[in-house]
Chimera marker file (.cmm) of the C-alpha trace (Angstrom):
<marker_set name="trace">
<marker id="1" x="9.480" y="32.420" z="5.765" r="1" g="1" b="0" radius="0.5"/>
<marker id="2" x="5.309" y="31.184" z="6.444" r="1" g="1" b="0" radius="0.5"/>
<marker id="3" x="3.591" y="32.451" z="9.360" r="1" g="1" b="0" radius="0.5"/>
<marker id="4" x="0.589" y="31.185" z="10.910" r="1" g="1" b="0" radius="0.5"/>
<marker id="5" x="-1.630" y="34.397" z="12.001" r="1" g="1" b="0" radius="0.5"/>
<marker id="6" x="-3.712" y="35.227" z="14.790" r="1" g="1" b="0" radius="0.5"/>
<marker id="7" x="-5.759" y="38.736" z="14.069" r="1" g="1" b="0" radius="0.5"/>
<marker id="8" x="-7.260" y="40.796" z="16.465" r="1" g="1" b="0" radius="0.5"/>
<marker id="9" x="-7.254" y="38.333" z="19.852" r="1" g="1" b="0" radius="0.5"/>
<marker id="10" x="-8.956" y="40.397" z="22.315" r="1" g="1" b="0" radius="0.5"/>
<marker id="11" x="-8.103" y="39.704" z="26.346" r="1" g="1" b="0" radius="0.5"/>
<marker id="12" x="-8.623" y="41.800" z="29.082" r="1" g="1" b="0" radius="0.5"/>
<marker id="13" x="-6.066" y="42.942" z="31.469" r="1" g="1" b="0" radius="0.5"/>
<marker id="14" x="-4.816" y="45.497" z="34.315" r="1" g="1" b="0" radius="0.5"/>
<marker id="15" x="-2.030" y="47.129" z="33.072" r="1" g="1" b="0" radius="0.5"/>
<marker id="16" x="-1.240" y="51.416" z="32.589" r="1" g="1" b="0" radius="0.5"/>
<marker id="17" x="1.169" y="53.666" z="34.308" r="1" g="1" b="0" radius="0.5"/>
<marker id="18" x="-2.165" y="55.871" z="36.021" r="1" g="1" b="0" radius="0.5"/>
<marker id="19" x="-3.525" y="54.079" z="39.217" r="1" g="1" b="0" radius="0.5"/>
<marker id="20" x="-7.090" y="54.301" z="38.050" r="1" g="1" b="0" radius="0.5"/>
<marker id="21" x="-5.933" y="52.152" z="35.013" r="1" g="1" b="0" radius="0.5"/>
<marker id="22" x="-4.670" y="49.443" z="37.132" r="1" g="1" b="0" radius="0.5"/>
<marker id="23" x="-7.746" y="49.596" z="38.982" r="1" g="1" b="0" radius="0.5"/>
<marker id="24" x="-9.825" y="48.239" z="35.874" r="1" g="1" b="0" radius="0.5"/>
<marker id="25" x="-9.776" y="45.635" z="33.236" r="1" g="1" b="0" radius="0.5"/>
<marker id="26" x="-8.488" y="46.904" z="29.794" r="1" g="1" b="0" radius="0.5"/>
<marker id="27" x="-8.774" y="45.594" z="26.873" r="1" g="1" b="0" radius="0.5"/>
<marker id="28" x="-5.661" y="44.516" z="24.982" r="1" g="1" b="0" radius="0.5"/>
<marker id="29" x="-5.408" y="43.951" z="21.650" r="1" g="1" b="0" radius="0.5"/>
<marker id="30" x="-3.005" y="41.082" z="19.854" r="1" g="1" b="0" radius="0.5"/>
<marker id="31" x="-1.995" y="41.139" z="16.012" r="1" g="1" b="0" radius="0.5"/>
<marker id="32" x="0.550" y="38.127" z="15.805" r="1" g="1" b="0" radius="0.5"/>
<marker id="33" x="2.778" y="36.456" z="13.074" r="1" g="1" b="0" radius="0.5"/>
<marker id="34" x="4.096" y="33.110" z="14.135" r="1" g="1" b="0" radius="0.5"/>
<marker id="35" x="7.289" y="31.739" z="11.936" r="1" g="1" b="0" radius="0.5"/>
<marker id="36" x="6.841" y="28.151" z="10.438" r="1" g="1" b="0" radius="0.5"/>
<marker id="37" x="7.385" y="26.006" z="7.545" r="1" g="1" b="0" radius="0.5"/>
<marker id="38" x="4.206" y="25.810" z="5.978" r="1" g="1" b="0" radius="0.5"/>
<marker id="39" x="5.991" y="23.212" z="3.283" r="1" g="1" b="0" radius="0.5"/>
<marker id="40" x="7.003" y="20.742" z="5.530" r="1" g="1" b="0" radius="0.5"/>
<marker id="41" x="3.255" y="20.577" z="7.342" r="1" g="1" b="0" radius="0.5"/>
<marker id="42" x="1.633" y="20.364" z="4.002" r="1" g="1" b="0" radius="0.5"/>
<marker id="43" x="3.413" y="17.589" z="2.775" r="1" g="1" b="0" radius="0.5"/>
<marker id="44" x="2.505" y="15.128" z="5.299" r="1" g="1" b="0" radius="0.5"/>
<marker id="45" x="-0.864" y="16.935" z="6.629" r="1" g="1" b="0" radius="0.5"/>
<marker id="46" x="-0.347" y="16.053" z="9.848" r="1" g="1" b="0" radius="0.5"/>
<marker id="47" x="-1.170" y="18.353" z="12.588" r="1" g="1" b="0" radius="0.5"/>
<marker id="48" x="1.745" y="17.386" z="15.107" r="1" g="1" b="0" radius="0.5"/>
<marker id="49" x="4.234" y="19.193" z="12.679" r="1" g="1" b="0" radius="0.5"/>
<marker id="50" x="2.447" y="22.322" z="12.966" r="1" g="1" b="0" radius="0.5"/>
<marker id="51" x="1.496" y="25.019" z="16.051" r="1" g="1" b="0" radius="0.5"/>
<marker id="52" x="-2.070" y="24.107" z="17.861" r="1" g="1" b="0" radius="0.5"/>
<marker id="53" x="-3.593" y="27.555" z="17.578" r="1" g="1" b="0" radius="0.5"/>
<marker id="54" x="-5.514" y="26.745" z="20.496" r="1" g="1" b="0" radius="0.5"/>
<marker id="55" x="-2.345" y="25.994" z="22.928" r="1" g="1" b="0" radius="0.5"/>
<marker id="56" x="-0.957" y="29.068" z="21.404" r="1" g="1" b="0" radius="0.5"/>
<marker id="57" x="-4.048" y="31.174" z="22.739" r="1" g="1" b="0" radius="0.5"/>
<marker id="58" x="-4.339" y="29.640" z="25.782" r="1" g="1" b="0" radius="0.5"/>
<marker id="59" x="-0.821" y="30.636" z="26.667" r="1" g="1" b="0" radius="0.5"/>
<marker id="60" x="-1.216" y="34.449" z="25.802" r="1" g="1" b="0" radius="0.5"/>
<marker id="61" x="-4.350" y="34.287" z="27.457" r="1" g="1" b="0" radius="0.5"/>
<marker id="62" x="-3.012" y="33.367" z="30.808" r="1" g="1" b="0" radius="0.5"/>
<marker id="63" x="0.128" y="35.207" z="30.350" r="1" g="1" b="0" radius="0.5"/>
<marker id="64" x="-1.307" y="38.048" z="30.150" r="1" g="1" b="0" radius="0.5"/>
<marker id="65" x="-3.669" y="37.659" z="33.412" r="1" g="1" b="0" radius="0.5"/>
<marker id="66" x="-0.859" y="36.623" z="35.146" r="1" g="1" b="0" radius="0.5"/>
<marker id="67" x="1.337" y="39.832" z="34.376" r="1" g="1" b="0" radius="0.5"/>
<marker id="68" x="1.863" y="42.344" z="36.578" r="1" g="1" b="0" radius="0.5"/>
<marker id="69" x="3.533" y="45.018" z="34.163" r="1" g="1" b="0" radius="0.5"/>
<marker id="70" x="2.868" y="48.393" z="33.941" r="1" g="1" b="0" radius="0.5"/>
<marker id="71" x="3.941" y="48.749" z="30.315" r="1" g="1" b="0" radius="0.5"/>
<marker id="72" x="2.767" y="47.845" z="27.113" r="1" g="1" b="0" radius="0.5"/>
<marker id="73" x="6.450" y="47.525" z="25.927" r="1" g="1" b="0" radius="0.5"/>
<marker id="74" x="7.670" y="45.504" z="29.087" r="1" g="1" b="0" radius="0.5"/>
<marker id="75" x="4.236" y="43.104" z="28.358" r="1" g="1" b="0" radius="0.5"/>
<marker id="76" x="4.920" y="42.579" z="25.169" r="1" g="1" b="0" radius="0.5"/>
<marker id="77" x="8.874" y="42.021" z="25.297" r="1" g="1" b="0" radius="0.5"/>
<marker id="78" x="8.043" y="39.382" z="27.852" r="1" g="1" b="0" radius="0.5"/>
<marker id="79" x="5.298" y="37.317" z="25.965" r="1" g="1" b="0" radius="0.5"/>
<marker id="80" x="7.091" y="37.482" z="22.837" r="1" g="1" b="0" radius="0.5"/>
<marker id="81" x="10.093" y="35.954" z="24.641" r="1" g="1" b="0" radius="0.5"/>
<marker id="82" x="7.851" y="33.387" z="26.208" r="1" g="1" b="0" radius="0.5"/>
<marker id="83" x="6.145" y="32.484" z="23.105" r="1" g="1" b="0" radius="0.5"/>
<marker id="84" x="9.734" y="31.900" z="20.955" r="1" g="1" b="0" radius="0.5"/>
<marker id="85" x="10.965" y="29.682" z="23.975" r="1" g="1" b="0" radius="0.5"/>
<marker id="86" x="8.258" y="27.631" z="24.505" r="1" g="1" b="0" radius="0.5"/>
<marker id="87" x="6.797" y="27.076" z="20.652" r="1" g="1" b="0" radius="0.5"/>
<marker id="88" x="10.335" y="26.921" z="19.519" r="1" g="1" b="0" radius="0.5"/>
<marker id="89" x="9.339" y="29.547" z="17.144" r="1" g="1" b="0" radius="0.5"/>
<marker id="90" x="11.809" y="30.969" z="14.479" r="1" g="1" b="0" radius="0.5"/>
<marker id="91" x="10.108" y="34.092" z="14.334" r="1" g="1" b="0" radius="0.5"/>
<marker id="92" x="7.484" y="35.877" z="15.388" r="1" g="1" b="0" radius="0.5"/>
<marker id="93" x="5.992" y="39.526" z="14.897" r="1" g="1" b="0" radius="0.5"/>
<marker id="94" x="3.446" y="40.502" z="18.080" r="1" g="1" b="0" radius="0.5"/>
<marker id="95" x="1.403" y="43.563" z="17.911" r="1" g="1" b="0" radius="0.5"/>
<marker id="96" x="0.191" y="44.381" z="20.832" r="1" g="1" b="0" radius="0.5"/>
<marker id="97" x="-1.817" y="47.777" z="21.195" r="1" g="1" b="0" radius="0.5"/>
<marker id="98" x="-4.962" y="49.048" z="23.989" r="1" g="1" b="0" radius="0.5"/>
<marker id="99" x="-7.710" y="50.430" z="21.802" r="1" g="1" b="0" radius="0.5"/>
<marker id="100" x="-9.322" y="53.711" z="22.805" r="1" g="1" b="0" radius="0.5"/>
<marker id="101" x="-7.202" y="54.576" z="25.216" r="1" g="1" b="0" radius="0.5"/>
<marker id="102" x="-6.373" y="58.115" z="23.818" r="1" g="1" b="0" radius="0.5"/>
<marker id="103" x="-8.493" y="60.528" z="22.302" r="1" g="1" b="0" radius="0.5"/>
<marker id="104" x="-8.262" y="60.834" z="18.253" r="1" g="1" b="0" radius="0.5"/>
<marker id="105" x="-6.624" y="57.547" z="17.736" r="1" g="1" b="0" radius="0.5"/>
<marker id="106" x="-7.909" y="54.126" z="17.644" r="1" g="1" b="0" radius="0.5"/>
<marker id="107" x="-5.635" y="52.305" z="19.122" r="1" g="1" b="0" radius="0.5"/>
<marker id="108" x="-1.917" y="52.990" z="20.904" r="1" g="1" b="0" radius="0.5"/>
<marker id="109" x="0.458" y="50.177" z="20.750" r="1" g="1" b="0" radius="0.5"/>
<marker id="110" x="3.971" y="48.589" z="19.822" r="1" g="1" b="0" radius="0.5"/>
<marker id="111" x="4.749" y="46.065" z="17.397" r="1" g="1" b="0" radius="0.5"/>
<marker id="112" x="8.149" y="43.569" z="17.992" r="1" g="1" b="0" radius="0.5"/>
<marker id="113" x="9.945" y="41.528" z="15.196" r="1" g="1" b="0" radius="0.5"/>
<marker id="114" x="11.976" y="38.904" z="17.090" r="1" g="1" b="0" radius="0.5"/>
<marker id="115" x="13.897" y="36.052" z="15.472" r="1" g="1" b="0" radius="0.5"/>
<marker id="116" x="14.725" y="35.216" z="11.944" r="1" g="1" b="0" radius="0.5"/>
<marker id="117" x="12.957" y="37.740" z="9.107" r="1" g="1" b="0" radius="0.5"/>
<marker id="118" x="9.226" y="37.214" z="8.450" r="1" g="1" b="0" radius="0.5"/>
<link id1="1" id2="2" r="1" g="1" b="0" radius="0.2"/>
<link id1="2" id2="3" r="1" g="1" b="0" radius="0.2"/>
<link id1="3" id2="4" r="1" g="1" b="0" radius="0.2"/>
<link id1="4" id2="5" r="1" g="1" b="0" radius="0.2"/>
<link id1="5" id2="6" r="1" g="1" b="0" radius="0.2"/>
<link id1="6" id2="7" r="1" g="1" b="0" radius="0.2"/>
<link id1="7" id2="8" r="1" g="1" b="0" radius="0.2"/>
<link id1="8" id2="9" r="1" g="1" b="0" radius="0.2"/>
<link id1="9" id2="10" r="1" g="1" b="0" radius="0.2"/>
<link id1="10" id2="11" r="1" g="1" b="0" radius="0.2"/>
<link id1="11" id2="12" r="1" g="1" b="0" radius="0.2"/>
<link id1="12" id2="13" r="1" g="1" b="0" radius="0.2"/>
<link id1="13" id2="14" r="1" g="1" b="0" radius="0.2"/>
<link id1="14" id2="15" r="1" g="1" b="0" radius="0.2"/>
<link id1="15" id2="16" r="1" g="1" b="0" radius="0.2"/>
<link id1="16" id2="17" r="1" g="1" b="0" radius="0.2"/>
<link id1="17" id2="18" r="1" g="1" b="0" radius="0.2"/>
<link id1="18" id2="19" r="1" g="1" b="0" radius="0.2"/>
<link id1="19" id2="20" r="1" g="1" b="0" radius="0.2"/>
<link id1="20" id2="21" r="1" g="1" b="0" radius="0.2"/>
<link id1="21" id2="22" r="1" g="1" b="0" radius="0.2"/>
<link id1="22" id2="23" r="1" g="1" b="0" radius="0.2"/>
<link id1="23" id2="24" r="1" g="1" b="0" radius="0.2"/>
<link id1="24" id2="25" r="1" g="1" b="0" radius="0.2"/>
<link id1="25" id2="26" r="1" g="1" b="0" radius="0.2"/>
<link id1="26" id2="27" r="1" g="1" b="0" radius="0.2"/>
<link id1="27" id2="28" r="1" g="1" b="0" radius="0.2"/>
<link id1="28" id2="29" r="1" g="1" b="0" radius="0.2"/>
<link id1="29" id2="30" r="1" g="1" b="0" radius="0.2"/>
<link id1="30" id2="31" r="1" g="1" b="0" radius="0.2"/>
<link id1="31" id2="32" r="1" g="1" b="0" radius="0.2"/>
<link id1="32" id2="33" r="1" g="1" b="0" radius="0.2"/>
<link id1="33" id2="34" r="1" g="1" b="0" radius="0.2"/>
<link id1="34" id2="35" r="1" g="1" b="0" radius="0.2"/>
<link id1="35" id2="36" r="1" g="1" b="0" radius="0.2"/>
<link id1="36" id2="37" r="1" g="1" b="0" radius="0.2"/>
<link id1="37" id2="38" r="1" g="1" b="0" radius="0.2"/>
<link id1="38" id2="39" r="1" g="1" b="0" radius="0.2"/>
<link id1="39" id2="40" r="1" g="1" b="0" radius="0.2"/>
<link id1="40" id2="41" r="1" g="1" b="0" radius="0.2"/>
<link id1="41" id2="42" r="1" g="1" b="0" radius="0.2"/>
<link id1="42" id2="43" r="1" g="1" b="0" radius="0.2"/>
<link id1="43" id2="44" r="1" g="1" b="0" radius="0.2"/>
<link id1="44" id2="45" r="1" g="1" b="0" radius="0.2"/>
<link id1="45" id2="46" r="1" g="1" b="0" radius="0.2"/>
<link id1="46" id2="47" r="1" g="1" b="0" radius="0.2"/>
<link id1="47" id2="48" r="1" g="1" b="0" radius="0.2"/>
<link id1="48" id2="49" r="1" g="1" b="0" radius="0.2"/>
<link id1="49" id2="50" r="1" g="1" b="0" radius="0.2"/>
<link id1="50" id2="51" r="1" g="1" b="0" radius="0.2"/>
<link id1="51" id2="52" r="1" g="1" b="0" radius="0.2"/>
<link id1="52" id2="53" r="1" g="1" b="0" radius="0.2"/>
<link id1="53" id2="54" r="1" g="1" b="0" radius="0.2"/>
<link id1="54" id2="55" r="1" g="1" b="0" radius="0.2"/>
<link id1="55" id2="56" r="1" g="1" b="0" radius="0.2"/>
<link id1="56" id2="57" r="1" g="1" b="0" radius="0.2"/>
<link id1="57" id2="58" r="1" g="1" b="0" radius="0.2"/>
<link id1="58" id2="59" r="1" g="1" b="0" radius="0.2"/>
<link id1="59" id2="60" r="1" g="1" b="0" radius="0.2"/>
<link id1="60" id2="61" r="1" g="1" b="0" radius="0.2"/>
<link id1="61" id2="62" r="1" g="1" b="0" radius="0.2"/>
<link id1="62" id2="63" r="1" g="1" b="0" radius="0.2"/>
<link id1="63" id2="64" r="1" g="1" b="0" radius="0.2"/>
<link id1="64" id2="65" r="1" g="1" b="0" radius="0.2"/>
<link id1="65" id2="66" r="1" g="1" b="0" radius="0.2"/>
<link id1="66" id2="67" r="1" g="1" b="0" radius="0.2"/>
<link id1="67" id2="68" r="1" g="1" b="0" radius="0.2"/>
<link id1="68" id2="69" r="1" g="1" b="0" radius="0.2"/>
<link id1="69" id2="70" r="1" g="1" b="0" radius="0.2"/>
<link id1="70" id2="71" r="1" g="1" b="0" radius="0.2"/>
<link id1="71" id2="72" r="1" g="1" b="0" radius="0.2"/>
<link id1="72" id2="73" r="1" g="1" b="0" radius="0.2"/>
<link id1="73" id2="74" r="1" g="1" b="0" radius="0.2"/>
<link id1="74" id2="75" r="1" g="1" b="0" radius="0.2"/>
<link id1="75" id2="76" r="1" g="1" b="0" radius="0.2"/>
<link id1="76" id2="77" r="1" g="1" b="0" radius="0.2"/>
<link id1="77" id2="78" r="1" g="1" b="0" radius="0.2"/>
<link id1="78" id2="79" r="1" g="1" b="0" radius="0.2"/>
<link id1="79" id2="80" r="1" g="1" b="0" radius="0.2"/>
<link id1="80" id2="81" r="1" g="1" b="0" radius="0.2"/>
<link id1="81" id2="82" r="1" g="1" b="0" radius="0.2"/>
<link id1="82" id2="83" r="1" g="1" b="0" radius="0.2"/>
<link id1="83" id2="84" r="1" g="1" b="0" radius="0.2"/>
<link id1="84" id2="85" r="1" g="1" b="0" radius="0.2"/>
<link id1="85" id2="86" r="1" g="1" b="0" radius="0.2"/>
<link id1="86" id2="87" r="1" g="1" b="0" radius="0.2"/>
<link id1="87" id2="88" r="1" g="1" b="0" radius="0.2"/>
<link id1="88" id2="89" r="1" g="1" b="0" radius="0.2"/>
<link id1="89" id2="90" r="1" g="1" b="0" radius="0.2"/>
<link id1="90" id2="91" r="1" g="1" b="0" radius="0.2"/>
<link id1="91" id2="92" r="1" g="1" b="0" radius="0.2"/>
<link id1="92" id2="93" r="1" g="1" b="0" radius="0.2"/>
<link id1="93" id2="94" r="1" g="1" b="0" radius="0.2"/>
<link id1="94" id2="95" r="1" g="1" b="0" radius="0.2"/>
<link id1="95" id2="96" r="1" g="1" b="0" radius="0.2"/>
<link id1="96" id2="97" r="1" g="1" b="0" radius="0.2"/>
<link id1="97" id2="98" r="1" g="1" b="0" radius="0.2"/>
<link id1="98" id2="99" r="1" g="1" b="0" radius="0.2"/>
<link id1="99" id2="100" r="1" g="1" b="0" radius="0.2"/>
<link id1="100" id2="101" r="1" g="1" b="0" radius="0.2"/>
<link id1="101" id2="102" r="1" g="1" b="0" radius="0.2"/>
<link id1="102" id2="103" r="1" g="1" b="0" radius="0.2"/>
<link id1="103" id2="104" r="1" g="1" b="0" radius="0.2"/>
<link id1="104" id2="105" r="1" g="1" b="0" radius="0.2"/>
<link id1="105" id2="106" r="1" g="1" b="0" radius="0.2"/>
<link id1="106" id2="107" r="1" g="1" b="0" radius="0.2"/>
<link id1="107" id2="108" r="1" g="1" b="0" radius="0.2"/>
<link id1="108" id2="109" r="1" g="1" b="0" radius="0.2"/>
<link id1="109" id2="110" r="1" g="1" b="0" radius="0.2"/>
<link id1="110" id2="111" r="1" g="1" b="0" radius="0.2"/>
<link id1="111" id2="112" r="1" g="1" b="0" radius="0.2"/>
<link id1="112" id2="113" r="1" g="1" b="0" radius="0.2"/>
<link id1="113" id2="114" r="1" g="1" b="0" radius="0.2"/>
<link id1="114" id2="115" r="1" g="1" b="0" radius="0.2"/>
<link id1="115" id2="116" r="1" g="1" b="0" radius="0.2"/>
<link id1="116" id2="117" r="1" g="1" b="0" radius="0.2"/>
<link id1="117" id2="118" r="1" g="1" b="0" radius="0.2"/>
</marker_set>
């Protein structure tokens, strides 16, 4: 299977199990593999047979502000669903990790695999 990619999407958001993290913006940060038939598009070159990165961002972007989860995991499990449903994706593999959050590693995150193998 293709995948269109979107590396290291940065947003900001109030998420964290600890009241003072809900108290402040976070940074979150997305790593996402998006299923399609990269074939099909580059036969006819026409851009209504693929994904519009830009509608794609814009819908993480205020899915995320509009979230109210505590979790990571729960965050993640939603916009993945979300994303499948309303891209009609066949796949997708979403990364999604807050950087710096814990002293001696980088970043802390999960990483889903939903939908047909990538």
């Amino acid at each position: 299977m293709d995948y269109i990619v979107i590396r290291d999407l940065e947003l900001s958001a109030r998420i964290g199990v600890h009241a003072w993290e809900r108290r402040i913006q976070q940074t979150l940060r997305l790593q996402i593999k998006l299923g399609c038939d990269a074939a099909t598009v580059a036969k006819n070159d026409d851009i209504r047979q693929t994904l519009d990165y830009q509608a794609v961002i814009d819908f993480i972007k205020d899915f995320i502000a509009g979230s109210t989860c505590v979790l990571i995991e729960t965050l993640a499990e939603g916009l993945a669903a979300a994303l499948l449903q309303r891209f009609a994706l066949p796949a997708l593999e979403l990364e999604l990790c807050k950087p710096n959050i814990m002293p001696g590693a980088t970043v802390v995150g999960i990483v889903l695999r939903r939908g047909q193998t990538l």
